[in-house]
N, C-alpha and C positions, 0 to 999 in steps of 0.2 A: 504494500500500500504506500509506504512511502519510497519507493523508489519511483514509485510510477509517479508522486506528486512533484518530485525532483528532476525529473525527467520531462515531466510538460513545465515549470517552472526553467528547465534550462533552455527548452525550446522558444518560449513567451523571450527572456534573455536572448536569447540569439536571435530573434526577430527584431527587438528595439536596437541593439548592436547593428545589425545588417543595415536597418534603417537610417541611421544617424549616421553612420558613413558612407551612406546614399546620397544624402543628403551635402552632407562636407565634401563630395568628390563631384557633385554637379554643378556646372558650370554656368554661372548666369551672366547673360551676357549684360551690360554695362554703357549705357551710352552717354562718354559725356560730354559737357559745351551744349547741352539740348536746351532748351527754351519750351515745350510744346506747354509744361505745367507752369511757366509762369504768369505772372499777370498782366506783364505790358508786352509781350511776344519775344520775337526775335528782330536784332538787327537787320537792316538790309543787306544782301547779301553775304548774311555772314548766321551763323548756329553761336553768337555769343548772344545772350541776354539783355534786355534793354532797362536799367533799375530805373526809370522814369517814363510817363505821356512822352515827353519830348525825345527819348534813346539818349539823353546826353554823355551815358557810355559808350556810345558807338562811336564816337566822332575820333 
């Protein structure tokens, strides 16, 4: 009886294991210089950020 609860216990453990270094080992991609979440868009001609109405970062 208690082999077999240590043995679905070690399986339960080697599931969250498998998991979490699933996780750490996939690759998410990252884009950055984007604008699309900000509030005042993007510069013209350019993927840097405008921190103003007017883009006075962009100049």
């Amino acid at each position: 009886m208690i082999n077999k609860e240590v043995l679905i216990a070690g399986i339960v453990l080697g599931c969250f294991l498998a998991f979490f270094v699933y996780l750490k080992l996939k690759k998410v991609r990252i884009e950055g210089s984007g604008c699309s979440a900000t509030k005042y868009g993007c510069c013209r001609n350019s993927r840097n950020a405008c921190i103003d109405e007017l883009c006075s970062s962009c100049n």
